[in-house]
MIDOSE-1310 file (N, C-alpha, C; in nm, 2 decimals, decimal comma, always signed):
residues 275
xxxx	+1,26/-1,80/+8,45/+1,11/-1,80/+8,42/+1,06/-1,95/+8,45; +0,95/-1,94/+8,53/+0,85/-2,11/+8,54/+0,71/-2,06/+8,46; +0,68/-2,18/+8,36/+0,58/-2,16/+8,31/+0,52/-2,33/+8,32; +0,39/-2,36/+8,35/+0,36/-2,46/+8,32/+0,35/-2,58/+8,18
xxxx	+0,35/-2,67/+8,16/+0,35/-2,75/+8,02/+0,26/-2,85/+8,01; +0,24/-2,89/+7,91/+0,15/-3,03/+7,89/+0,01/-2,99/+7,95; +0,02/-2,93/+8,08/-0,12/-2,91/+8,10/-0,15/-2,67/+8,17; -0,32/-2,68/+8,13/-0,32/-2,52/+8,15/-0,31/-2,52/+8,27
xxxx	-0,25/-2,44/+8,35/-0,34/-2,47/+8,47/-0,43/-2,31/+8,58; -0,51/-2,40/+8,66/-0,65/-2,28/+8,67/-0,63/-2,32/+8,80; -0,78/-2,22/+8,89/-0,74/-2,21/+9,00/-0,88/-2,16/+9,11; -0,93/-2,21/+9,21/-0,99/-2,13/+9,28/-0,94/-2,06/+9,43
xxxx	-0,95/-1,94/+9,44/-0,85/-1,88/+9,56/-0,94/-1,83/+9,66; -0,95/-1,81/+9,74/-1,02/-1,82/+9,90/-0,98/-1,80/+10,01; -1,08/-1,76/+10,09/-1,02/-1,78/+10,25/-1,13/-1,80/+10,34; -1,19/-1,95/+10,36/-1,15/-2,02/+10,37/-1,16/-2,14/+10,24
xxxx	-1,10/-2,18/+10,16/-1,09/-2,30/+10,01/-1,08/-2,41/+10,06; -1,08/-2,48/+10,16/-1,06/-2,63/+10,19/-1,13/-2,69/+10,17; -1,29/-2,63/+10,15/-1,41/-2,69/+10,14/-1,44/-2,71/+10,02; -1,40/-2,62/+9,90/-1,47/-2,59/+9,81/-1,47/-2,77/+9,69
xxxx	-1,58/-2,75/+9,65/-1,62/-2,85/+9,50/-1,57/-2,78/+9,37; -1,50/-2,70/+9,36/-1,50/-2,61/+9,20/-1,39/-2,69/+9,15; -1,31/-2,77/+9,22/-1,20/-2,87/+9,14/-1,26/-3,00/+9,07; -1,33/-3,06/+9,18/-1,38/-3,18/+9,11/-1,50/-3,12/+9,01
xxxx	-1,57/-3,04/+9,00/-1,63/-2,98/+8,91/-1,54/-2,97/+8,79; -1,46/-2,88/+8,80/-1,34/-2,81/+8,66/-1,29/-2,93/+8,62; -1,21/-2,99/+8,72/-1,15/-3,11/+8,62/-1,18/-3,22/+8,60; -1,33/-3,24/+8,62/-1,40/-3,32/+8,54/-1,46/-3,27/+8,41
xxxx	-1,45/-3,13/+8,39/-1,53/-3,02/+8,26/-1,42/-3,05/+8,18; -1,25/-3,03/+8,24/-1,15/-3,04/+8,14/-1,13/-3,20/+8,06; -1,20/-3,28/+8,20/-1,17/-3,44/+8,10/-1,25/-3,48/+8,03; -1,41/-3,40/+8,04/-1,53/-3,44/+7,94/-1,54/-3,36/+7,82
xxxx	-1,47/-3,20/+7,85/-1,43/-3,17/+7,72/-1,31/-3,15/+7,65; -1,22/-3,25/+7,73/-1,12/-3,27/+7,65/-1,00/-3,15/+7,61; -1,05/-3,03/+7,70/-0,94/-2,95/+7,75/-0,80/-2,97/+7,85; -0,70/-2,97/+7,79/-0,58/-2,97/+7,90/-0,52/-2,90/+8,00
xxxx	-0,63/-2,93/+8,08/-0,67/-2,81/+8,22/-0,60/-2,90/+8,32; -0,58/-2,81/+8,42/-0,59/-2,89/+8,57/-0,61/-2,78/+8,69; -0,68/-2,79/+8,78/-0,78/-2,71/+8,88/-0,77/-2,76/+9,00; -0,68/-2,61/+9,07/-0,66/-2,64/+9,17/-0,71/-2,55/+9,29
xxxx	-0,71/-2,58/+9,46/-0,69/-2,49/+9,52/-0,61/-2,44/+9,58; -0,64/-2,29/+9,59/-0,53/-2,20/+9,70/-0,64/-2,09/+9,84; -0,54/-2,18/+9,90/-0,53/-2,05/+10,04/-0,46/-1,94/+10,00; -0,56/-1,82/+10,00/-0,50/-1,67/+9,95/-0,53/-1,56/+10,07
xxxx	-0,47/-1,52/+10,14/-0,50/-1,38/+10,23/-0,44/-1,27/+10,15; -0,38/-1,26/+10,04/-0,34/-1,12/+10,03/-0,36/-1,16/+9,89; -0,45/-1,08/+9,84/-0,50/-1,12/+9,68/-0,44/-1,06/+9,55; -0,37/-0,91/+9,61/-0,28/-0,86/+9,53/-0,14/-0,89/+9,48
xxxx	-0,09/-0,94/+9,60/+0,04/-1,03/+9,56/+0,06/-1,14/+9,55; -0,08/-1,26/+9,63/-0,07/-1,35/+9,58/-0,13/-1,32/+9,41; -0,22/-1,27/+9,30/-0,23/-1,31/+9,24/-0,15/-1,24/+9,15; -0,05/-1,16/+9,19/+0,08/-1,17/+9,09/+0,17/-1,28/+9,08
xxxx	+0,19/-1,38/+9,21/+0,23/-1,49/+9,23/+0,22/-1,59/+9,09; +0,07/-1,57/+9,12/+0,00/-1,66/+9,04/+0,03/-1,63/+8,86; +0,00/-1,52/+8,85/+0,04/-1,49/+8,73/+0,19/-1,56/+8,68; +0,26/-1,52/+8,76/+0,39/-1,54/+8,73/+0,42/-1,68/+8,71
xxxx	+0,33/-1,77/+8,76/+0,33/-1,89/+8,74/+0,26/-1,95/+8,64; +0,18/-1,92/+8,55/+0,14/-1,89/+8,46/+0,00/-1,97/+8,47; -0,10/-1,95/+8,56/-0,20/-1,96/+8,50/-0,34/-1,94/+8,50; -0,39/-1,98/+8,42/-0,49/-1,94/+8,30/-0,61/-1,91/+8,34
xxxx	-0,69/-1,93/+8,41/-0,78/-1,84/+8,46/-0,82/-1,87/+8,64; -0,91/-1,83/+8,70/-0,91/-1,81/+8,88/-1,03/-1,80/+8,90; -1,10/-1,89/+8,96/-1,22/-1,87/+9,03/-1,21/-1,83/+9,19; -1,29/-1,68/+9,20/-1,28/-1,62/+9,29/-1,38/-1,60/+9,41
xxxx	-1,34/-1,71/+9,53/-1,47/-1,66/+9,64/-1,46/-1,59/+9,74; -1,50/-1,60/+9,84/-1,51/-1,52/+9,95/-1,42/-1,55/+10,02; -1,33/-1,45/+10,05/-1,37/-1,27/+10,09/-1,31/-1,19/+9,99; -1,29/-1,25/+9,88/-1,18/-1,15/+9,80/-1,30/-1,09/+9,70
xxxx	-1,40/-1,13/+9,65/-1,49/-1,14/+9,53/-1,43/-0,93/+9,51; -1,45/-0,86/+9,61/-1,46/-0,75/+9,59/-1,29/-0,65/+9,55; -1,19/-0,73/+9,64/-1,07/-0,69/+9,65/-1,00/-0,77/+9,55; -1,05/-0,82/+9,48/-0,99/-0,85/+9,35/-1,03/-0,77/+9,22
xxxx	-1,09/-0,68/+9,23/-1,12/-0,55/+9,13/-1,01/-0,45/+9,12; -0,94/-0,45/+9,19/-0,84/-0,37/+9,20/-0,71/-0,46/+9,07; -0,73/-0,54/+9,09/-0,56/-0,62/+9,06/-0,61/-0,69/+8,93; -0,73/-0,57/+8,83/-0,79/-0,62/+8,71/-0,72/-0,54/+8,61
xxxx	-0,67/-0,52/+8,51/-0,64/-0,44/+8,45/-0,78/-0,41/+8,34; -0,90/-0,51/+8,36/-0,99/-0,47/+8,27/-1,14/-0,54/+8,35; -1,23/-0,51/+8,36/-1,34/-0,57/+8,44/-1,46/-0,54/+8,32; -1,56/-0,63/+8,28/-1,64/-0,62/+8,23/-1,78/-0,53/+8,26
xxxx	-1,89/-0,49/+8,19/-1,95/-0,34/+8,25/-2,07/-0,45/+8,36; -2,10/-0,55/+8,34/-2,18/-0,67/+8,43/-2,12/-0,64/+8,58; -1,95/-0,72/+8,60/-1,89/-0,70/+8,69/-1,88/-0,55/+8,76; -1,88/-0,48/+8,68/-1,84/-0,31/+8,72/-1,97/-0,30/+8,83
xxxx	-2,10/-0,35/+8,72/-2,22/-0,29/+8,79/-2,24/-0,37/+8,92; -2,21/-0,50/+8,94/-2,24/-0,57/+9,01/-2,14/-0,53/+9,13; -2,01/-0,48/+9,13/-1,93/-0,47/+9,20/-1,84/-0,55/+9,29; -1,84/-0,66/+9,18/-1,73/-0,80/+9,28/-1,73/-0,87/+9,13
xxxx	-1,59/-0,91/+9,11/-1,55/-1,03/+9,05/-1,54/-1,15/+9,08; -1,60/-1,26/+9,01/-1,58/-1,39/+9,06/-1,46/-1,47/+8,97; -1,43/-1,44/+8,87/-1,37/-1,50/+8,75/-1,24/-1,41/+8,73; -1,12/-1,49/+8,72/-1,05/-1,38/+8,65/-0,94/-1,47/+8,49
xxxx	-0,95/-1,40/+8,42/-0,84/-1,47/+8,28/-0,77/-1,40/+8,29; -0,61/-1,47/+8,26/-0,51/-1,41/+8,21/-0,50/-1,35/+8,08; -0,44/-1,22/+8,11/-0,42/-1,17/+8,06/-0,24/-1,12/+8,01; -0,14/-1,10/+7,91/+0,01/-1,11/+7,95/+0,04/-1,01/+8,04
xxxx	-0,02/-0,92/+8,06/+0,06/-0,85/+8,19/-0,01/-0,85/+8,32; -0,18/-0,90/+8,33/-0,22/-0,92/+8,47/-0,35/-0,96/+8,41; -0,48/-0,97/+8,43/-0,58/-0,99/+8,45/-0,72/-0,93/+8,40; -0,80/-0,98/+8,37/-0,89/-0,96/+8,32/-1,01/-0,99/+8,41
xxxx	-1,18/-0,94/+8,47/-1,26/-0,98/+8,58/-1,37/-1,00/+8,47; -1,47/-1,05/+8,51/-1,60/-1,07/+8,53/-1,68/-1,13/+8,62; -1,82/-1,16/+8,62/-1,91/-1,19/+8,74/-1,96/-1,31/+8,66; -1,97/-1,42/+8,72/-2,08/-1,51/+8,64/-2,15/-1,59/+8,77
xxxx	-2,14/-1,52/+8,89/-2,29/-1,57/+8,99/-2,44/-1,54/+8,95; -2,42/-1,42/+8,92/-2,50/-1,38/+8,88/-2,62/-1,48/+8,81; -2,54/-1,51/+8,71/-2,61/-1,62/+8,60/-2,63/-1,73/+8,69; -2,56/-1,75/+8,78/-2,59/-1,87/+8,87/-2,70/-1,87/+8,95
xxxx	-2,73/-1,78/+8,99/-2,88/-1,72/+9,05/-2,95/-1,70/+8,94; -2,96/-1,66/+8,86/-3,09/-1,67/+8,75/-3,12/-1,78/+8,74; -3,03/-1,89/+8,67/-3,04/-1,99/+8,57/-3,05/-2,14/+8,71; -3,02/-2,07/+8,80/-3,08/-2,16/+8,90/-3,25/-2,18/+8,93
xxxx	-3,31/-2,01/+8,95/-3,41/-2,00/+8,96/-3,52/-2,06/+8,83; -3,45/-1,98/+8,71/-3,55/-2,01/+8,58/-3,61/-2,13/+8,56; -3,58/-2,28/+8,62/-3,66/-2,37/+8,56/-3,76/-2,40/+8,68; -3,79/-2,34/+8,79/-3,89/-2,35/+8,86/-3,96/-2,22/+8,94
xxxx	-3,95/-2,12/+8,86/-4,02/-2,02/+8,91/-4,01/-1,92/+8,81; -4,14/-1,82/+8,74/-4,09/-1,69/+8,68/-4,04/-1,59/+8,75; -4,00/-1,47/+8,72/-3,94/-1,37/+8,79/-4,05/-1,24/+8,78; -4,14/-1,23/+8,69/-4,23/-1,18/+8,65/-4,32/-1,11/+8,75
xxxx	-4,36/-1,00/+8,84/-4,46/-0,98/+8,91/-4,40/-1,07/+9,07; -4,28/-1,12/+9,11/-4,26/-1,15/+9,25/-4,15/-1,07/+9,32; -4,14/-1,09/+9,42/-4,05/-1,05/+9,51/-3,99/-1,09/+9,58; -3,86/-1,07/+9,54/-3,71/-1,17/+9,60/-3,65/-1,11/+9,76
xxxx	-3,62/-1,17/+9,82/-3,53/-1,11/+9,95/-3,39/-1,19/+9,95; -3,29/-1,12/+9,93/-3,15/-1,17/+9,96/-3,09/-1,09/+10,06; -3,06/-1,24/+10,14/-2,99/-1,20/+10,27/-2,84/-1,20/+10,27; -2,81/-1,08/+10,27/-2,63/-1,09/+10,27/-2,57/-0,94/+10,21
xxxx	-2,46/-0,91/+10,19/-2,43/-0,79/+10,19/-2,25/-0,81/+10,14; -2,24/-0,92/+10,13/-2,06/-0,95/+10,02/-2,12/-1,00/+9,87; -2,01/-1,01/+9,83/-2,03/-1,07/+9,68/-2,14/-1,15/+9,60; -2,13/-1,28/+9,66/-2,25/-1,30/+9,63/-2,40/-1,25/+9,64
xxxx	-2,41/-1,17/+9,78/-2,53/-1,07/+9,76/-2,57/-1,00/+9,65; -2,44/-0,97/+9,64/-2,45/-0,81/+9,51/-2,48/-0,86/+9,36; -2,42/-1,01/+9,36/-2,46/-1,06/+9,22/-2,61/-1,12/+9,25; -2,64/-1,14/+9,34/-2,84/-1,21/+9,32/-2,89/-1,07/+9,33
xxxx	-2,88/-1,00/+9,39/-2,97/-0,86/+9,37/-2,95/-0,79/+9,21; -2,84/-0,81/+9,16/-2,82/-0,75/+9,02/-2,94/-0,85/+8,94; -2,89/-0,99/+9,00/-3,00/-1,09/+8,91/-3,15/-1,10/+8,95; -3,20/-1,06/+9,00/-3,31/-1,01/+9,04/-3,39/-0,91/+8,96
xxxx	-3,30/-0,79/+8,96/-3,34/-0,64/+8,91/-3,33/-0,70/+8,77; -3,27/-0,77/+8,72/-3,21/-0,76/+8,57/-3,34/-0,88/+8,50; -3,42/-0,93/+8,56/-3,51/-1,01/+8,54/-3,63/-0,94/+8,57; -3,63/-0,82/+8,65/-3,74/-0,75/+8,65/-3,85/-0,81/+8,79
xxxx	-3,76/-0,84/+8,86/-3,81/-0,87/+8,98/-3,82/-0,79/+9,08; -3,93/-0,72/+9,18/-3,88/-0,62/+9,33/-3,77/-0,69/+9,38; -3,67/-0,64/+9,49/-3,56/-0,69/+9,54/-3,52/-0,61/+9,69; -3,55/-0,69/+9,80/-3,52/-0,66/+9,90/-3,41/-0,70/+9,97
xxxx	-3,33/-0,63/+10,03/-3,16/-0,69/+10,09/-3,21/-0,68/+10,26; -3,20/-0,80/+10,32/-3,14/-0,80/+10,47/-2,99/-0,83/+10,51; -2,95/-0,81/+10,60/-2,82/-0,89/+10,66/-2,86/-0,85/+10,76; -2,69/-0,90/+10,86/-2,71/-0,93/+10,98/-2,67/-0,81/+11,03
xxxx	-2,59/-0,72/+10,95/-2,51/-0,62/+11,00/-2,61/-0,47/+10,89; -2,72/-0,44/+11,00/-2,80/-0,34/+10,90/-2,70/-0,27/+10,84; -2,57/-0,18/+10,87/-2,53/-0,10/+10,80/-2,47/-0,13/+10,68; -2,44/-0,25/+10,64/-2,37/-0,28/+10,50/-2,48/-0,35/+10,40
xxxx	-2,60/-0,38/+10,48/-2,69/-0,45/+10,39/-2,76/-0,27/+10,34; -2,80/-0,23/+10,43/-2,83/-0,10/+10,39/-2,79/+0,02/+10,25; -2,65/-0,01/+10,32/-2,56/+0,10/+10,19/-2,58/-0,02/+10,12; -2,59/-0,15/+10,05/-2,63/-0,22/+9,94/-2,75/-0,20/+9,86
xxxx	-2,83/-0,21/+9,99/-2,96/-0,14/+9,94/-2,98/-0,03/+9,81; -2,96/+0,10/+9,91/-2,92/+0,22/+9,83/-2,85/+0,18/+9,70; -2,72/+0,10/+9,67/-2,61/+0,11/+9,58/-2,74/+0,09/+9,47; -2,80/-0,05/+9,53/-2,88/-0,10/+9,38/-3,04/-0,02/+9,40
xxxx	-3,06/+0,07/+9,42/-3,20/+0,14/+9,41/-3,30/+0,04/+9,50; -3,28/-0,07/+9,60/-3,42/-0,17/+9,64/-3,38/-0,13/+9,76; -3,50/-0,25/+9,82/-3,56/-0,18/+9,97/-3,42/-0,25/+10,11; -3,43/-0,19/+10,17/-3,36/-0,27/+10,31/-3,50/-0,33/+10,39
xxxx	-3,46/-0,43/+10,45/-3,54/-0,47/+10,55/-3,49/-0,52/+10,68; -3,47/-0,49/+10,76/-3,38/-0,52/+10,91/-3,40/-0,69/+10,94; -3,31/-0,78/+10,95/-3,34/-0,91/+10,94/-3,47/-0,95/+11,03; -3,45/-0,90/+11,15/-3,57/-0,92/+11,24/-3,70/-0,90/+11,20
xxxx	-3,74/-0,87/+11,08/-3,85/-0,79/+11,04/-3,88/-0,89/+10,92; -3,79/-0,95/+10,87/-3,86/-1,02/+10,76/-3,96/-1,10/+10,75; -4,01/-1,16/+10,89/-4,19/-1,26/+10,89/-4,22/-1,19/+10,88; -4,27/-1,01/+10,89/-4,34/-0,97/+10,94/-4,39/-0,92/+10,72
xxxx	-4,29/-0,99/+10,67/-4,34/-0,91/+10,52/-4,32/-1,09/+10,43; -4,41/-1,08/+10,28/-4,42/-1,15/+10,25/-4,32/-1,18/+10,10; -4,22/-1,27/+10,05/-4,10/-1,30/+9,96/-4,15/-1,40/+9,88; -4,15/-1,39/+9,76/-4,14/-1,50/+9,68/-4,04/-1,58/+9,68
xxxx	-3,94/-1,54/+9,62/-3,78/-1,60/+9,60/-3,70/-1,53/+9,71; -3,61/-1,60/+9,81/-3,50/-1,60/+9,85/-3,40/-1,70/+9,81; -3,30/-1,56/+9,87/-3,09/-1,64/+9,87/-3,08/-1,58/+9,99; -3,01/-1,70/+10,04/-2,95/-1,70/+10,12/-2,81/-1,70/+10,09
xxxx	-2,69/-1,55/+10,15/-2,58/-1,55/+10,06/-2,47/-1,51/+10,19; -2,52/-1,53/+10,32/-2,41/-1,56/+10,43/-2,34/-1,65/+10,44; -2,19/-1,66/+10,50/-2,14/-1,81/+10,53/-2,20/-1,87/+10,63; -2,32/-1,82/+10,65/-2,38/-1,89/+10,79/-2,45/-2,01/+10,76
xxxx	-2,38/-2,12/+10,86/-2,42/-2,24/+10,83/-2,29/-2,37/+10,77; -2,20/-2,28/+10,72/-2,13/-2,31/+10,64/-2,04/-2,37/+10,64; -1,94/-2,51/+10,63/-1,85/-2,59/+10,75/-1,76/-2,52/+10,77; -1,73/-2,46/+10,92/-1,63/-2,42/+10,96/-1,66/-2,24/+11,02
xxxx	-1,78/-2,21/+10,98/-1,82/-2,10/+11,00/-1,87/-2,05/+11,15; -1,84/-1,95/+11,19/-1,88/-1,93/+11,33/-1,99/-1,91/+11,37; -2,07/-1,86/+11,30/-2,19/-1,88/+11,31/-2,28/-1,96/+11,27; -2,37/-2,04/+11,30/-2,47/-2,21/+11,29/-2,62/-2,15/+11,21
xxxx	-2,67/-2,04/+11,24/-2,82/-2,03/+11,20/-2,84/-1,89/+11,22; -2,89/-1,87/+11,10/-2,96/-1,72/+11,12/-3,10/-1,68/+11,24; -3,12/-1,78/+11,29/-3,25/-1,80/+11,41/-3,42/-1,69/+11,32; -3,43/-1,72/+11,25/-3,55/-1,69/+11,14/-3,64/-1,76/+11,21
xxxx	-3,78/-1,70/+11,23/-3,89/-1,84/+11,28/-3,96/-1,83/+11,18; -4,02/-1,98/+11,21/-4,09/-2,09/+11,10/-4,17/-1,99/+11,11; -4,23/-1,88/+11,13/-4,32/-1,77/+11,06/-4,30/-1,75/+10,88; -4,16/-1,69/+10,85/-4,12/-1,66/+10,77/-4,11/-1,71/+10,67
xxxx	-4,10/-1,83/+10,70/-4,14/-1,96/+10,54/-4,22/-1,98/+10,51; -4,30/-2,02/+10,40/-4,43/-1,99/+10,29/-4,40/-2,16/+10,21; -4,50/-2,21/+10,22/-4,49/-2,33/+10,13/-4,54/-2,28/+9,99; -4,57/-2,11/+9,93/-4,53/-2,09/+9,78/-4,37/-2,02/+9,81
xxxx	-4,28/-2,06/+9,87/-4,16/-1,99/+9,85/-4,06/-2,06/+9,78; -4,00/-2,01/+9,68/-3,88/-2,08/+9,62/-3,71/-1,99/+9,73; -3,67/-2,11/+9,76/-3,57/-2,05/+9,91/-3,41/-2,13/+9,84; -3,30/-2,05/+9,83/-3,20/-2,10/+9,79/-3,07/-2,11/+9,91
xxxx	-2,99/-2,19/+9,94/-2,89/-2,11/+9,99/-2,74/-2,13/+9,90; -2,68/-2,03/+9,94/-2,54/-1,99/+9,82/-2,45/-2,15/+9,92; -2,44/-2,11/+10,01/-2,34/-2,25/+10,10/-2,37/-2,38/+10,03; -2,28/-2,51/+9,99/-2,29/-2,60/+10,00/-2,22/-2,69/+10,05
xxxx	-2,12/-2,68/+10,14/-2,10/-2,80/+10,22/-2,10/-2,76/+10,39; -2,21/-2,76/+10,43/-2,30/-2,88/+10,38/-2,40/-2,84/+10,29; -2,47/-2,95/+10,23/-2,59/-2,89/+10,12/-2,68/-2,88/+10,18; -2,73/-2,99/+10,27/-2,87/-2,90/+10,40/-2,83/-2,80/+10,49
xxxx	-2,82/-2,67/+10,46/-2,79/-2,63/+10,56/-2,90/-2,57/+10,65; -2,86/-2,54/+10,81/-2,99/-2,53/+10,88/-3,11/-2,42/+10,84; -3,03/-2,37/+10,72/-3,13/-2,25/+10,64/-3,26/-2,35/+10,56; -3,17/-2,44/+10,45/-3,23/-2,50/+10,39/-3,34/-2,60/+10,47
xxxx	-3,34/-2,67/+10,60/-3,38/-2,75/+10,63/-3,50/-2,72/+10,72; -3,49/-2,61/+10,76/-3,57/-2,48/+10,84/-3,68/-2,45/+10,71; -3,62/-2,42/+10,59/-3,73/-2,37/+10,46/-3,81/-2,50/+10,43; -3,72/-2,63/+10,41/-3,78/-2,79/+10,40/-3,91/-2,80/+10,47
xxxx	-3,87/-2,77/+10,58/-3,98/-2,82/+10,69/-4,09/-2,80/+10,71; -4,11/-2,63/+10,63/-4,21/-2,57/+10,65/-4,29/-2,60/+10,48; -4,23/-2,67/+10,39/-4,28/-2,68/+10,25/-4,25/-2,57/+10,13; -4,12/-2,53/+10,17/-4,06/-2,46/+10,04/-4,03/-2,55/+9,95
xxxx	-4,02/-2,47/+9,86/-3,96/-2,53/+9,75/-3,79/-2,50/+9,72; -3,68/-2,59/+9,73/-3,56/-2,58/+9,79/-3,51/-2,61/+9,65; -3,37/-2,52/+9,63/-3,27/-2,49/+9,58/-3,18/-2,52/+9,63; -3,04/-2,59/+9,62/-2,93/-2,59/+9,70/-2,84/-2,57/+9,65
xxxx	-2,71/-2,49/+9,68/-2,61/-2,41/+9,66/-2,56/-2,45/+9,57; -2,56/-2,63/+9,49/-2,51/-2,67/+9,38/-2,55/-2,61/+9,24; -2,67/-2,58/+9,28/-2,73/-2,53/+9,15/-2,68/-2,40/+9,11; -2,59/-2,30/+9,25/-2,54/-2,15/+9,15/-2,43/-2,23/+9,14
xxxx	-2,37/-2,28/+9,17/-2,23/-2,35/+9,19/-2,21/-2,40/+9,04; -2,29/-2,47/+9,00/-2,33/-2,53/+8,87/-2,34/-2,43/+8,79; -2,43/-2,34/+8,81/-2,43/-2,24/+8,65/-2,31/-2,17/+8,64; -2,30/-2,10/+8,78/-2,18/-2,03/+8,75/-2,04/-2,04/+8,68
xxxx	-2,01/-2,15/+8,73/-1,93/-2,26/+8,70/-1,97/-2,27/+8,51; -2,07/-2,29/+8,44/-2,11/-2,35/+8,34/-2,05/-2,23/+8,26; -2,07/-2,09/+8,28/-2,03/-1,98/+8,26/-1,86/-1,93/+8,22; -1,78/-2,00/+8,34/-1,68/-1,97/+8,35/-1,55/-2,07/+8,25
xxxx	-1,60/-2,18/+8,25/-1,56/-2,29/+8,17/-1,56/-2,25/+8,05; -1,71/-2,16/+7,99/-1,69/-2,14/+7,86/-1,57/-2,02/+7,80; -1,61/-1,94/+7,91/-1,50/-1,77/+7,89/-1,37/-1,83/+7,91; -1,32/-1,92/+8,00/-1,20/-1,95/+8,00/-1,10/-2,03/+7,84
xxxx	-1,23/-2,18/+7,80/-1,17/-2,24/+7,71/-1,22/-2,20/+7,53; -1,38/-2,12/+7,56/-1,46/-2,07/+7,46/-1,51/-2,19/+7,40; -1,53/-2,32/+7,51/-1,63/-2,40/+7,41/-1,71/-2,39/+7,51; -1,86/-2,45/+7,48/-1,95/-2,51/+7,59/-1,94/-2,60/+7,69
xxxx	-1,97/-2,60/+7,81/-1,95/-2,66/+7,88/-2,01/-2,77/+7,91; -1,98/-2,87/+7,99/-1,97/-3,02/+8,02/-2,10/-3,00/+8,09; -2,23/-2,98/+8,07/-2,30/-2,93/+8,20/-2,34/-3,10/+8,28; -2,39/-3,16/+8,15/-2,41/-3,33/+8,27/-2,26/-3,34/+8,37
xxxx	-2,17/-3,37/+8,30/-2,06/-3,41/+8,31/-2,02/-3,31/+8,48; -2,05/-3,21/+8,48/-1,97/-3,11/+8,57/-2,13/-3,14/+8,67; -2,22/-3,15/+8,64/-2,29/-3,19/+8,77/-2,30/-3,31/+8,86; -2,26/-3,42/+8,73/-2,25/-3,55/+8,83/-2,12/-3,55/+8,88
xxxx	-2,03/-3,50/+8,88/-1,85/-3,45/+8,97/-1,92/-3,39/+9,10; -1,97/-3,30/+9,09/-2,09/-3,23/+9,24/-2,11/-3,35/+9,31; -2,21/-3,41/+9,22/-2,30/-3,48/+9,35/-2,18/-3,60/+9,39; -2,13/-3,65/+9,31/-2,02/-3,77/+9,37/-1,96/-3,75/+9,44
xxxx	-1,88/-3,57/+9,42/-1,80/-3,52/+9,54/-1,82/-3,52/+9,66; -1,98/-3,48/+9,67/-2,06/-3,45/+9,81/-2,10/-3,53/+9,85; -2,10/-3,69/+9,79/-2,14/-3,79/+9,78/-2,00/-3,84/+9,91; -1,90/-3,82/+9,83/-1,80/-3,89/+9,88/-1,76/-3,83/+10,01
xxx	-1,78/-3,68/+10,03/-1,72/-3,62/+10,12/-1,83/-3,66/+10,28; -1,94/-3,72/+10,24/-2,01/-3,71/+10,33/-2,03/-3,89/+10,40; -1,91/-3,93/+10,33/-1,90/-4,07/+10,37/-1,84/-4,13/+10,54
C-alpha cells in the first residue's frame, strides 16, 4: 500500500492541463488557510482508470476539466442532485472506496455575474454544448433568467437546448437577436486550441452587454477583445475560475475559503506566465 503523509494531496485532471492556474490558486488557498494540501496536475485520457489510480494513491479531492466534466459521472459512487441536474461533474472527494461528484461552475457563473448585472427580466446566450455549457445554462434558469444555447455544432447545442427546456439559436443567427448576458464556454481561442475565433461580427455586441468567456490563458481572448472593442462590459474567465474554485476549497477542507488570497495567486500567475 502507498499512501501519502505530512501533506493531503489534490488534483486537477484534464486533457489538455498544462495550462491550467487551479494549482497556484489551491496551493496558495492551502498556505493562506493553513490546510496541509498540495495541488497538483495530471494529464488524464482515460478517466476511469486513471481515477482509480488516483484513488489508490490516496488523494483527497480532484478538480475536473474538459473533456472529462461528463465521463467522470460514471466512476461516482454518489453525485449530488445539482450535479445530476446539471449533468457534468467538476469536483470529485474521496470517498474509501471511490468517489463522490458535484458541480461548482455553476456558482462560478452566477457569482461571477451577481456583482455587475441582475438576472431579473434579461436574457443570457451561452455558446457551447460541454460541461461548462451545461453548468451556465443551469445558472441562468436557476436565477430566473431566459436562456438561449448556440454552438458551433447545431446538433449538440440543440439536444442541450431541449435537455434544459430553452431556446437553440444556430450560431450564425445570433446578431440577428438581441442578449443581455453572454458565456462564452468553447475552447476556442484557448492556448493550444485549434480553433482561434468564433468569426461573430461586431453586429452582435451591445455596449449594454455583460460578455464572459470560460477560457483564461489567454485572458483576452479574441472573444473577449472583439466584446472590448465594441463597449461591453467584460468578464474574464478568472472570475468563474475564482468562484468555482471558492466552492470547492470549502467542500473539500469545510472551512471558507482564502478568497483574497486565491485571487491574487491568479493574477501573479498570469502575471508571470505572460512574461
Amino acid at each position: 500500500m502507498i499512501r501519502p503523509v505530512q501533506r493531503e494531496l489534490y488534483a486537477v485532471i484534464g486533457h489538455p492541463v498544462a495550462h491550467s492556474l487551479s494549482p497556484a490558486m489551491m496551493n496558495r488557498a492551502f498556505a493562506a488557510g493553513r490546510h496541509p494540501g498540495c495541488y497538483l496536475a495530471f494529464e488524464v485520457s482515460e478517466p476511469a482508470s486513471d481515477l482509480e489510480l488516483l484513488h489508490r494513491l490516496g488523494l483527497r479531492g480532484i478538480s475536473v476539466t474538459l473533456p472529462h466534466k461528463r465521463a467522470v459521472m460514471k466512476c461516482c459512487e454518489s453525485i449530488d442532485e445539482t450535479a445530476r441536474a446539471i449533468g457534468a461533474v467538476n469536483t470529485l472527494r474521496r470517498t474509501p472506496r471511490s468517489w463522490e461528484g458535484r458541480n461548482t461552475d455553476w456558482l462560478g457563473v452566477s457569482e461571477a455575474f451577481r456583482p455587475v448585472s441582475s438576472f431579473t427580466g434579461k436574457r443570457a446566450l451561452v455558446i457551447g454544448a460541454g460541461g461548462a455549457a451545461r453548468a451556465a445554462v443551469f445558472a441562468f434558469l436557476r436565477e430566473g433568467t431566459r436562456v438561449a444555447v448556440a454552438n458551433r455544432g447545431a446538433e449538440r447545442g440543440l439536444r442541450l437546448a431541449r435537455e434544459f427546456g430553452c431556446e437553440f439559436v444556430p450560431l450564425i443567427e445570433v446578431s440577428r437577436q438581441r442578449f443581455d448576458l453572454v458565456v462564452h464556454c468553447t475552447p476556442v481561442g484557448m492556448i493550444g486550441a485549434a480553433a482561434h475565433s468564433l468569426d461573430l461580427p461586431d453586429a452582435f455586441f451591445r455596449p449594454e452587454m455583460v460578455v464572459m468567456d470560460a477560457v483564461y490563458r489567454p485572458l483576452w481572448t479574441p472573444f473577449l477583445i472583439q466584446a472590448r472593442a465594441t463597449g461591453c462590459r467584460i468578464l474574464t474567465g478568472l472570475e468563474m475560475l475564482l468562484h468555482q474554485g471558492l466552492a470547492q476549497y470549502q467542500w473539500w477542507t469545510g472551512n471558507a475559503a482564502p478568497a483574497a488570497a486565491m485571487r491574487a495567486a491568479l493574477e501573479q500567475a498570469l502575471e508571470k506566465g505572460n512574461r
